[in-house]
TORDRENZA-756854 format. One record per residue: x, y, z of N, C-alpha, C in turn; residue in one letter. Coordinates in steps of 0.05 Angstrom, whole numbers, plus 5000, padded with zeros to 4 digits. Last residue first. Example, Ala and Ser with C-alpha at 12.3 -4.5 7.8 and 13.67 -1.06 7.14 Angstrom:
<sites>
525749555142527349795143525850015157S/526448865156524649105156526449345156A/
</sites>
This chain:
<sites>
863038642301863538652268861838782254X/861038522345862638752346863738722315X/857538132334856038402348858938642339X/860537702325859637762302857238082314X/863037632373865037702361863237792327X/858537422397859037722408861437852394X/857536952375855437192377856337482381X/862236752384861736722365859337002363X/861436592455862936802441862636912409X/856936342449855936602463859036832448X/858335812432856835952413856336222418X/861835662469863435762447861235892422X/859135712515860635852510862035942478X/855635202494854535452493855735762492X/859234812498858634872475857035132474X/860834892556863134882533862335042509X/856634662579857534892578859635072557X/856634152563854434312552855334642553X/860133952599861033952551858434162553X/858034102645860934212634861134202601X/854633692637853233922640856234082633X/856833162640855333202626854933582626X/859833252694861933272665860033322648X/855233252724857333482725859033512699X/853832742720852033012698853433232708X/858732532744857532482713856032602709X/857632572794860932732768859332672746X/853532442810852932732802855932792791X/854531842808853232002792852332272793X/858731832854858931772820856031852801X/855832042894857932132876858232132851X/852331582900851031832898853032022885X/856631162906854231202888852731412880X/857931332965860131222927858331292917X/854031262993855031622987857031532968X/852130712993850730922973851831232978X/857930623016857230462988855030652972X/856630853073858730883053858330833014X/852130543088851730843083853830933068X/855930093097853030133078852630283070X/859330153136860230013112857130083089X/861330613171859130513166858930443138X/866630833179866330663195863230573191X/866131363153868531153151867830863157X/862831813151862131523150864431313149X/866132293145865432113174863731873174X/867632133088869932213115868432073140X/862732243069864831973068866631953091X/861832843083859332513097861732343093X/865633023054865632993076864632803089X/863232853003865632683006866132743035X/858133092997858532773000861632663009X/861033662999858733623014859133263021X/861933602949864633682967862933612987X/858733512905860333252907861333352938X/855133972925854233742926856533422936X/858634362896858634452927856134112928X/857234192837859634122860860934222887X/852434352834852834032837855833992850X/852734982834851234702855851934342855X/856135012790857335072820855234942842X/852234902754855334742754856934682782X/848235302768848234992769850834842770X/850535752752850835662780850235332783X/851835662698854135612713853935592745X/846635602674849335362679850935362700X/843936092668843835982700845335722707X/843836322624843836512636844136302676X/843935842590846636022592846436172611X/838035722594840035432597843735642606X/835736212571835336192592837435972605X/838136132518838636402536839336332564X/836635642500838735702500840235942516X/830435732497831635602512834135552519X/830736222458829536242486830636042502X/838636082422834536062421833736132438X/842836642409841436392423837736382419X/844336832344843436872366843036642387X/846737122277847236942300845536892326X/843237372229843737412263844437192274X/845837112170843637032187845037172210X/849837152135847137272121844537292144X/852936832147854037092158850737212143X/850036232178852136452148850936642160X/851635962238849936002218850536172195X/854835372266854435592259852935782235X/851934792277853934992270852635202259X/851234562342850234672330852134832315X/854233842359854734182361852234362346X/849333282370852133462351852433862349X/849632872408847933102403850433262385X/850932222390851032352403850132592392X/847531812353847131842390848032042401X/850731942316847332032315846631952339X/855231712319854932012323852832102309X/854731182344855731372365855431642348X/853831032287852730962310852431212334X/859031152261856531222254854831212275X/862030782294862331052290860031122281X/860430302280860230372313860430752311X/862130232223858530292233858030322262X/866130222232865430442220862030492225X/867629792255869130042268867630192259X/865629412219863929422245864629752257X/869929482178867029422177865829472201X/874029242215874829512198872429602193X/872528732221872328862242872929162228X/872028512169869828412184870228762212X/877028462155876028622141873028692161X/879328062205880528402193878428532179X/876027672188875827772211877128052213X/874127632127875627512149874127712164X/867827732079871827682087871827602123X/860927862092862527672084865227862079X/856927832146859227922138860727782116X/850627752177852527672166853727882145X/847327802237849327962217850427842196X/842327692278844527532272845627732241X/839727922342840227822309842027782298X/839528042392838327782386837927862351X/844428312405841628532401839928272394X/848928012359848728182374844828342383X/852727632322850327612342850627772356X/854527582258855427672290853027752303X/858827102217856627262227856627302261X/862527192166862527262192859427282199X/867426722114864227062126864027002161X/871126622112870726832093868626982091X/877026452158874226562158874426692129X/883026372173880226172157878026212147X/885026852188886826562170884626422161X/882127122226883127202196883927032182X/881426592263878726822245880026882222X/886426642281884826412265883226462254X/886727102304890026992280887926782259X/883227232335883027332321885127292302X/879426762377883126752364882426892349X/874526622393874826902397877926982395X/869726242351872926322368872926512378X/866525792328865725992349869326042359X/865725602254867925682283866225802299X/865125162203864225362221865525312240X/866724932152867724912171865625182179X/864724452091864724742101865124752132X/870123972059867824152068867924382081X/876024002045874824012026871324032037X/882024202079879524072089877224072071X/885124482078885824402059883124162063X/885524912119885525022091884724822075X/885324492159882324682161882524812136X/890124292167887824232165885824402156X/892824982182893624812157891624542149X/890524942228889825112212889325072178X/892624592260890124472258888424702228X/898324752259897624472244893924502239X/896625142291898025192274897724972248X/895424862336893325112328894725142295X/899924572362897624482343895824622324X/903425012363904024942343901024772330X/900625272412901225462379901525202365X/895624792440898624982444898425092419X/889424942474891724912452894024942453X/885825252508888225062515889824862501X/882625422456882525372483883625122492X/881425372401883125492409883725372450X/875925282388878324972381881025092400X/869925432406873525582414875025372413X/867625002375867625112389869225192398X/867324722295868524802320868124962345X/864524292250863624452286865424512295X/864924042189866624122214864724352237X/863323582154862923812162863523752192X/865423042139865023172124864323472125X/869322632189867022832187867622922149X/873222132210872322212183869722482176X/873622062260870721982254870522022230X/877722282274878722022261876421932259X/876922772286878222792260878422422249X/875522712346873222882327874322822295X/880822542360878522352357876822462344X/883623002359885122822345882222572338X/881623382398882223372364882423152349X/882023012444879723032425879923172402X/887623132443887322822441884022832428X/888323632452889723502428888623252421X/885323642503885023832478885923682460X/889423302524887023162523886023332504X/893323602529893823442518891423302514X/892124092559892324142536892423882523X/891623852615889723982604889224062577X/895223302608895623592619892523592610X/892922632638894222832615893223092621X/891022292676893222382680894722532651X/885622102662885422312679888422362683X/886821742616886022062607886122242634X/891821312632889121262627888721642628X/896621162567897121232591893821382596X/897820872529897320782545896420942566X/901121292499899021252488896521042506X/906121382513903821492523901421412515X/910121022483909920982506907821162523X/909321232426906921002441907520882468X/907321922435909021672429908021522438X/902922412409903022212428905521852430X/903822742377904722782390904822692417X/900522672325898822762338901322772380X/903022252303903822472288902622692303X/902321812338904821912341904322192321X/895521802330897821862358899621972354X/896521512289895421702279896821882305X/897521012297899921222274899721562282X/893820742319897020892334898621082323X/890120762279890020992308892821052324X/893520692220891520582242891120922262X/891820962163893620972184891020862206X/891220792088889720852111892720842131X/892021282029892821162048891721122079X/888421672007887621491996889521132015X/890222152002891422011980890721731989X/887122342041886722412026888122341998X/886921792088888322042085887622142055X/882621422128884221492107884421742101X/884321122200883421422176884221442159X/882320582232883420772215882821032210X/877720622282880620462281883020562259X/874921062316875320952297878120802294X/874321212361872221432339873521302318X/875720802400872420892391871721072371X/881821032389878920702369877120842377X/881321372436881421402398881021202381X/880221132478878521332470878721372445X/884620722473882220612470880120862465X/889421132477888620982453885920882442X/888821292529889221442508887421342485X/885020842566887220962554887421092548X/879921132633879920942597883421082587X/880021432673881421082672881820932644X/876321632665878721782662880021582664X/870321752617871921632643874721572641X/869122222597866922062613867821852634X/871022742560871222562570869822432599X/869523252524867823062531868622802539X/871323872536872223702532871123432539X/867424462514868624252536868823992525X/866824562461868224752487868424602501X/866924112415865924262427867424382450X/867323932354869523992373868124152389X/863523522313863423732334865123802353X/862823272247865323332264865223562281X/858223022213859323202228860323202248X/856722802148857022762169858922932189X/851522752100852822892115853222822148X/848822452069850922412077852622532091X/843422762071843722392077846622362082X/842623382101842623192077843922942084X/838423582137840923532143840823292119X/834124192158835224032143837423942141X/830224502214833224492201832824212184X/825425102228826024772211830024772210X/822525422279824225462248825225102241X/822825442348822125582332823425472299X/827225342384824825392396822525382369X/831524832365831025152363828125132378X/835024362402833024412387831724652388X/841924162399839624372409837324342399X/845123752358845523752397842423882412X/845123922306843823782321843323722350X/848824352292850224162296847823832305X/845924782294846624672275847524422278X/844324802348843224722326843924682302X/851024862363849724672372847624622361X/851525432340852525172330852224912345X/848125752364848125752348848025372334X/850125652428847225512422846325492397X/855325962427855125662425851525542421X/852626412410853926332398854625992399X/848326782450848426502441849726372413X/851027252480848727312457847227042436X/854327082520851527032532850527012510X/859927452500859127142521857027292528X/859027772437859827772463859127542477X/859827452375858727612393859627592419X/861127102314862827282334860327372346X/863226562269861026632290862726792311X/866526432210866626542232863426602244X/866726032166864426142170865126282205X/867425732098868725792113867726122135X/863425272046863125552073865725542098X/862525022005866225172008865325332033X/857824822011859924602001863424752022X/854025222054854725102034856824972031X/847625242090851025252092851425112055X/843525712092844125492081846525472067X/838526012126841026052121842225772110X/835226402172834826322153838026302141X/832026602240834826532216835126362202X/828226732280826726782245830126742225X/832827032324830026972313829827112281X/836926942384835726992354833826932341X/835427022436838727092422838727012391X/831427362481831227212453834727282439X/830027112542832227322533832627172502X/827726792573826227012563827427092547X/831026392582830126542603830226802594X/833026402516833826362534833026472562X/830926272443830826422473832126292491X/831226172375831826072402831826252425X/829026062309829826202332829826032365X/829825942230830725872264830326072291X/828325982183826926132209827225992235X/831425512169828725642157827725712183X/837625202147835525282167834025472162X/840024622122838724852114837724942137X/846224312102844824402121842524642111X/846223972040849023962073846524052082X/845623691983844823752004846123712031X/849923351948848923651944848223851961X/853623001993852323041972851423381967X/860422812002858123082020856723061990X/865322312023863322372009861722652016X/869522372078867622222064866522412043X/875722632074873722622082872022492064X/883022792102881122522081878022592096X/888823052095886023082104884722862078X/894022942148893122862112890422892111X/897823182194895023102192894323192157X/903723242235902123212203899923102205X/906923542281904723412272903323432247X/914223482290912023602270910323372271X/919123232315916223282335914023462321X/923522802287921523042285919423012309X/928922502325925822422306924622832310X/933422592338933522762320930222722308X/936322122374934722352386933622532364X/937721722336935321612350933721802370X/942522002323940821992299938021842317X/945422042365944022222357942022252337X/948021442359946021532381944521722382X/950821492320948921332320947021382331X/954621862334952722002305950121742307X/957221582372955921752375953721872364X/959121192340957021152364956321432372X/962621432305960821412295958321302321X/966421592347966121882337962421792320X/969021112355966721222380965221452361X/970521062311969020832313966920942340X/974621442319973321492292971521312295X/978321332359976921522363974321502335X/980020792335979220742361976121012358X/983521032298980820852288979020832323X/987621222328985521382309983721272307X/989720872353988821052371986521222357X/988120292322989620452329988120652349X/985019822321988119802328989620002327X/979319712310980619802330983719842333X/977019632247978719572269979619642286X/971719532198974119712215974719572242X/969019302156970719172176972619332183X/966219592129968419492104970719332126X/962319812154961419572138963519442121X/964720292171964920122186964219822171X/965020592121967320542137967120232149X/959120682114959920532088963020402105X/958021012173957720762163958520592145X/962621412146962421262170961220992182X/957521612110960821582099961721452121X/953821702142953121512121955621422116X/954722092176953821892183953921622166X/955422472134958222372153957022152164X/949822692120952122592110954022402112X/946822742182946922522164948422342144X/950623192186950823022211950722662195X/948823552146951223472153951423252167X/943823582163944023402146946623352141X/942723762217942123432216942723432189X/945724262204946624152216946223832215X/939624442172942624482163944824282177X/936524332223936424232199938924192181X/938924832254939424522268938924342238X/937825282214940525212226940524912228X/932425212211934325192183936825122190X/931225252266930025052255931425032224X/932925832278933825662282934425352277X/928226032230931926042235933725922244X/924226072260924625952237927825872226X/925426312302925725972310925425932283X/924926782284927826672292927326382296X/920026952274922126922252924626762259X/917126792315917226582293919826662276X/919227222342919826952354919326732335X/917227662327919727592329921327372330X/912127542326912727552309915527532303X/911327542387910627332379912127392343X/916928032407914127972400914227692391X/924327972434922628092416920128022429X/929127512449927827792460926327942439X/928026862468927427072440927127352455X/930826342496928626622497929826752475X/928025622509930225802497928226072492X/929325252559928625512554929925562535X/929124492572930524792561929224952550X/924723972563925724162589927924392587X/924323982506925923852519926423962542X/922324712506922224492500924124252498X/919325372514919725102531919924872512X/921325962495920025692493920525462499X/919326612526920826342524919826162512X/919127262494918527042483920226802495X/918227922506920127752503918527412497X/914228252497916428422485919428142499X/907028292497909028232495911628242481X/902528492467903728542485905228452499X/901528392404901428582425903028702438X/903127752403904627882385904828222405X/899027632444903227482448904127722430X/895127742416895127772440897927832441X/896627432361895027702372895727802392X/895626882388898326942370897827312373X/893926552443892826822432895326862414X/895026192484895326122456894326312434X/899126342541897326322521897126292491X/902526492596901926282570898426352566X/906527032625903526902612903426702595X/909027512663909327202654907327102647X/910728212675908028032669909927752648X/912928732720913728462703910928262700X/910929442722911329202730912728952711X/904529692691907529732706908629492718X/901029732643901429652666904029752673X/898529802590899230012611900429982642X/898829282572900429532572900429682571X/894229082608897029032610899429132598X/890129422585890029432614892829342617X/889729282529890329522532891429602559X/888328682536891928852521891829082535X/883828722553886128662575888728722558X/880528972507880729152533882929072555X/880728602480882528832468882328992495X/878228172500880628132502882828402495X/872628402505874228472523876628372524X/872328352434872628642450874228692487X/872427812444874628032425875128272438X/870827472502870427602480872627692464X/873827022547872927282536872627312508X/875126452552872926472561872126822554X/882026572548879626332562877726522560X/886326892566884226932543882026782543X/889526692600888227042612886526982590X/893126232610891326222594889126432607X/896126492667896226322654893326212642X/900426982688897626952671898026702660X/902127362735903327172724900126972717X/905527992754903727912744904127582728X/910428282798909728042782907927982769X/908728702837910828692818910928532794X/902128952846904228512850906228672829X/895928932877897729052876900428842873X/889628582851892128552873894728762860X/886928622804886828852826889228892846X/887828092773889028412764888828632784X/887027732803889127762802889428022780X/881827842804883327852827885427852823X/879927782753879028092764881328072786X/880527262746882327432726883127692734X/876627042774879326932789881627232771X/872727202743872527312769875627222775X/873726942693873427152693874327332718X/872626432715875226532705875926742697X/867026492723868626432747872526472740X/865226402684864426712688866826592711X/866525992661867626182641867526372659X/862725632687865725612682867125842676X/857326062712857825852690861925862692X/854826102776855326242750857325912741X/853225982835851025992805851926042773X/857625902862855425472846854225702830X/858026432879860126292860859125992841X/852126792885854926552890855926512870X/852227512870851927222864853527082872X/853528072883852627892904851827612896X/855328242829857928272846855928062869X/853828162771852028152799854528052813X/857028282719855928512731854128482758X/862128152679861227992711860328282731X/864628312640863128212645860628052663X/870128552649869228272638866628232646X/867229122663868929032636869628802631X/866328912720863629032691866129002665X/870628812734868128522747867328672714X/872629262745874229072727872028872721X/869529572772869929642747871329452738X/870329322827867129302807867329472780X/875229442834873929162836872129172816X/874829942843875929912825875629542812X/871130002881869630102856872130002836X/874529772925871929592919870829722889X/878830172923880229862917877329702904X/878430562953877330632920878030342908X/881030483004878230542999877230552970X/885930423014884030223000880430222987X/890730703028889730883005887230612989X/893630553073893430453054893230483026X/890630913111893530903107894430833087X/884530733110887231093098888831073088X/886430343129884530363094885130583092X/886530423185888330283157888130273133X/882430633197884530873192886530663177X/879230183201878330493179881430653175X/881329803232881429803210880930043187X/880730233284883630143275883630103241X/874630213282876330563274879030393268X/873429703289871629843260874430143255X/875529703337876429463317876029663291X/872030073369875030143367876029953342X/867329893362867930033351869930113346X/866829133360866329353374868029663355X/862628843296864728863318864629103335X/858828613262857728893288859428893309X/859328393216859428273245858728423265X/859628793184858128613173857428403197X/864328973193861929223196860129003194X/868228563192867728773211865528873219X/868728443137867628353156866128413184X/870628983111867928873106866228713127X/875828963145874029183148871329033145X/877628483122877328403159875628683157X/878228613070876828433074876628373098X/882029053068878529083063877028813068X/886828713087885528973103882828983107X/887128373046887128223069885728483091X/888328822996886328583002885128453029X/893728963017890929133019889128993020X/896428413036896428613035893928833035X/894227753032895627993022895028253030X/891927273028891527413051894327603043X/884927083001887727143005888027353027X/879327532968880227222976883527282977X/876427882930877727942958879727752981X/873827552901875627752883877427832902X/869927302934872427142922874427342903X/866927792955868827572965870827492959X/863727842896866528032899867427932926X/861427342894863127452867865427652884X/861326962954860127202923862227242918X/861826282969862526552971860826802949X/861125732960858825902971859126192982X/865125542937862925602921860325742940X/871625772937868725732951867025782941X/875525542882873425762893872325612916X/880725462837879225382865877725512869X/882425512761882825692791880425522811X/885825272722884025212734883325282754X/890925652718889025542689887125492699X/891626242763892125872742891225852723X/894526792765891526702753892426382742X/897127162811898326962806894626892786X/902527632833899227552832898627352812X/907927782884906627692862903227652863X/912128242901910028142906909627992878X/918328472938917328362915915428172916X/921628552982918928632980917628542946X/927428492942926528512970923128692967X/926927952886927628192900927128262927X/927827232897926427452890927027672902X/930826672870931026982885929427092878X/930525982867928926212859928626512875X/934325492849933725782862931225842850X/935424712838935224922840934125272855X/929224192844932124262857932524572839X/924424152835925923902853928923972861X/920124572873922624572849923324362863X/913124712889916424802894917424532865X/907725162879909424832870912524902877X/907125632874904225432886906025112890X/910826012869911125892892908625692894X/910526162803908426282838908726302852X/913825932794915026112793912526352820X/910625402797913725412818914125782815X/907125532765905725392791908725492800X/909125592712908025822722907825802750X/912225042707913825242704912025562724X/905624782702907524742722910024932728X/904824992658903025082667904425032697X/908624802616909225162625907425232650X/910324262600910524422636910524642634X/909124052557912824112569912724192590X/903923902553904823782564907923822570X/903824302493901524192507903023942526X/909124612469908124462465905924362484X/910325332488911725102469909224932478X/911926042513910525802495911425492493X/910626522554911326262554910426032535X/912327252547909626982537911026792537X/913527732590914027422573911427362573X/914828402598912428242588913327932568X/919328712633919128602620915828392619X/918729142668917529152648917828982630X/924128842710922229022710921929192689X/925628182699926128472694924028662702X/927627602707925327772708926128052711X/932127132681931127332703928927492687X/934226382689933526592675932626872688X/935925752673936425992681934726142672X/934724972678934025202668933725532691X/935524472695937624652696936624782682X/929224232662932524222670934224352668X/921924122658925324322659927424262667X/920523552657918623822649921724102644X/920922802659923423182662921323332647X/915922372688917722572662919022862664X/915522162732918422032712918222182694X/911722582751911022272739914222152724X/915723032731912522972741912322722734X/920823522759919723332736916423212748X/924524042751922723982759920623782743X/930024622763929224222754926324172771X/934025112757931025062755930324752746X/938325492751938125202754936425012758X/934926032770937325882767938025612776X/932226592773932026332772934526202756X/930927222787933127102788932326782790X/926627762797926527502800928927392792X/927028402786924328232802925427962810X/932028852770931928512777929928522789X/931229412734931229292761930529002759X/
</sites>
């Protein structure tokens, strides 16, 4: 089934073409990942296909009744809204219902208002909409549903914008940069949530993992033209590798003939016939294409200063946070070759890690050492620009005017730009008018022209495009100090990392291989874990022994089952109250609650039953033997 139909799609920014005459359709189940370069417009491409941004020209059909839900990159808030408010924000459909109900009860409207909206929330089927809210909020992480919006941190607020656009009911799902700011674990929890989904889902992101997953088509934006890959992220490298041998193939033919055409023309060709005529345009042509054909590969030559013997030492580091200890007594001393993943969930202080290291922090607690030559390169999570009127360029002198390259060749700053995918007609251009990704690129680019000897990265990943991520990787192999990461790119972890450490419970783990081996490792000790927490069957006893129940096992068998049957003449009991509480928003919320927890020692008490049954039969099959 057709969701969407685009056709002929133009839309430019500032004098620059982002898309042109670009086609294409939306399918139902189809899952795109939108890739290509930091500034081609996917983030604008996502804004029109929303409707947040119209089209300078061209369609956009959408089916009949066909909804969308929409996550920016930089989502708006009322900051003096709560958490689950702003999850409720908009004026859609069910959403727009529970949210004039809430109000409602919360206003002490008249009663008839309270019953119209109640029986709409029937109709609807919205009532289970707020627990399903507050189950998405807890799996990212966002567990005080009544906090404003000014109290929580960047990250938690993209979280919340993430919850809303996954609850909204939407033919369309349309994700732009969904990985921001989560963990591993809860990024493995939104694969799992999006394919199971139903529907059409459009996403950029720079998750290779992720893309590879869940996703089953691939556009890539570049020169304002789509070109689509029907496959995975994996699909899509193989073929653009492909393509890229083709067009190659092609520029060197092109070159060839170019040259043979030139040697022509240098021997004084002439217009005088109809042939030569054609054969003299045929080479204006090859001329002109040869000035479209420059490479858009970023190369970066790695050159670093000097690193004496002594890099970093720390001796019983610890650090708290409003009480909350995220490590203590860490001991640890980086070395020459350390290639060094940092993994834990958002809060367990991963960035506070590498900020003492880095110097930025000062531990509560424990010594750090920082040998004489050591100098350090901090890519931090937010992007540290101060004033947006400054150039391009002039931000990158300040971190230096040259860089020498590891053979020993220096490049000024402009050079350095163009290989960094800034032409020098941008290079002027003052920082508050570059994408979001391009200023990413641009403090890459400055953290690297300070020359560091030791590398800081904080999620380097975040609002990247692939290819830099790709280039910055290829840096980072060939980068002769020790690199530490906070990521949560599981492509980059495995590609760089050779130990791991993982903050969890306020201590710190270390792992040594990647991130694959690292997590294969963890699986097993979660397992272990979980099955000395959990109560393990009683087995069975040799045939040398009376089987029997213990006293307390008798008595536990002899009266389960009415219990079983009490708690759920209990749930049937609350869900009536629900019924006629319709219309009393409070008393409602604790008969949810009271529910939800007698299913749960209902199911609890059912495995119990289970296991007893199957020990009562066992007894009675060894009575009649």
């Amino acid at each position: 089934m057709v969701l969407m139909t685009v056709e002929n799609l133009s839309k430019s920014y500032v004098e620059k073409t982002l898309v042109e005459n670009v086609s294409f359709g939306v399918n139902e189940g189809d899952k795109i990942g939108l890739v290509g370069i930091n500034g081609t417009g996917k983030s604008t491409l996502l804004k029109v296909l929303a409707g947040v941004e119209e089209s300078d020209s061209g369609s956009i059909t959408k089916g009949r009744d066909v909804t969308i839900s929409y996550l920016p990159q930089n989502p708006e808030f009322d900051q003096d809204s709560t958490v689950l408010d702003q999850v409720f924000e908009g004026h859609w459909g069910t959403m727009k219902i529970l949210r004039d109900y809430r109000t409602a009860i919360q206003s002490g409207k008249d009663e008839k208002e309270i019953i119209r909206l109640s029986a709409l929330m029937d109709t609807h089927a919205v009532w289970d909409l707020e627990a399903d809210a507050k189950s998405i909020l807890t799996k990212l992480q966002v567990t005080d549903f009544n906090s404003k919006v000014r109290e929580l941190s960047g990250g938690q607020r993209k979280r919340i914008a993430l919850a809303a656009a996954l609850i909204q009911p939407s033919d369309i799902l349309i994700l732009d940069e969904p990985t921001n700011h989560l963990d591993n674990q809860t990024i493995e929890w939104l694969e799992e949530r999006l394919l199971q989904r139903k529907g059409a889902l459009i996403m950029v992101t720079h998750d290779r993992y992720f893309l590879d997953r869940v996703t089953n088509h691939i556009m890539e934006l570049e020169g304002g033209t789509i070109f689509p890959y029907k496959g995975n992220f994996t699909y899509y490298m193989e073929m653009k590798i492909q393509r890229e041998e083709n067009l190659k193939s092609m520029e060197d033919k092109r070159k060839s003939l170019y040259k043979k055409e030139l040697q022509w023309m240098r021997q004084g060709a002439k217009a005088r016939t109809t042939k030569q005529k054609a054969r003299i345009q045929r080479f204006n042509t090859l001329e002109d294409s040869s000035q479209d054909s420059s490479s858009t590969d970023m190369q970066i030559s790695v050159g670093t200063s000097r690193l004496g013997k002594k890099i970093i030492e720390l001796k019983g580091v610890s650090k708290s946070y409003n009480d909350v200890k995220l490590f203590d007594d860490f001991t640890y001393t980086v070395l020459r070759d350390d290639r060094i993943g940092i993994l834990g969930e958002n809060g367990t202080g991963k960035t506070s890690l590498l900020k003492i290291i880095g110097g930025l922090l000062e531990p509560d607690s424990g010594e750090i050492q920082v040998g004489e030559t050591v100098r350090i390169g901090f890519f931090q999570q937010e992007t540290p620009f101060l004033d947006g009127s400054q150039r391009a360029i002039e931000y990158i002198r300040d971190g230096g005017e040259f860089i020498t390259t590891g053979d020993g060749i220096k490049i000024s700053a402009s050079a350095m730009m163009e290989r960094f995918l800034f032409p020098p007609d941008q290079q002027y251009t003052p920082l508050e008018k570059l994408s979001g990704g391009e200023k990413r690129r641009l403090y890459l680019l400055r953290v690297l022209m300070e020359s560091p000897n030791v590398l800081l990265l904080d999620e380097p990943t975040n609002d990247l495009d692939i290819q830099t991520l790709q280039i910055l990787e290829e840096y980072l192999e060939e980068f002769s100090g020790p690199v530490i990461v906070v990521s949560h790119d599981r492509y980059l972890l495995d590609k760089i990392s050779e130990k791991v450490f993982l903050l969890k419970d306020g201590t710190i783990k270390g792992f040594t291989g990647n991130y694959d081996f690292f997590r294969s490792l963890w699986k097993e000790e979660e397992k272990k874990e979980a099955e000395i927490e959990t109560p393990k069957k009683e087995k069975p006893r040799s045939r040398s022994k009376t089987l029997k129940f213990s006293f307390n096992e008798a008595r536990e068998w002899e009266t389960i089952e009415d219990d079983l049957e009490e708690i759920q003449d209990k749930i049937d009991n609350i869900e009536k109250e629900m019924h006629q509480a319709a219309s009393q928003y409070t008393k409602l919320q604790e008969l949810i609650e009271k529910k939800e927890k007698l299913q749960k020692e209902h199911e609890t008490m059912l495995e119990r039953w289970l296991e007893l049954s199957e020990k009562a039969e066992m007894i009675n099959q060894e009575k009649d033997s």
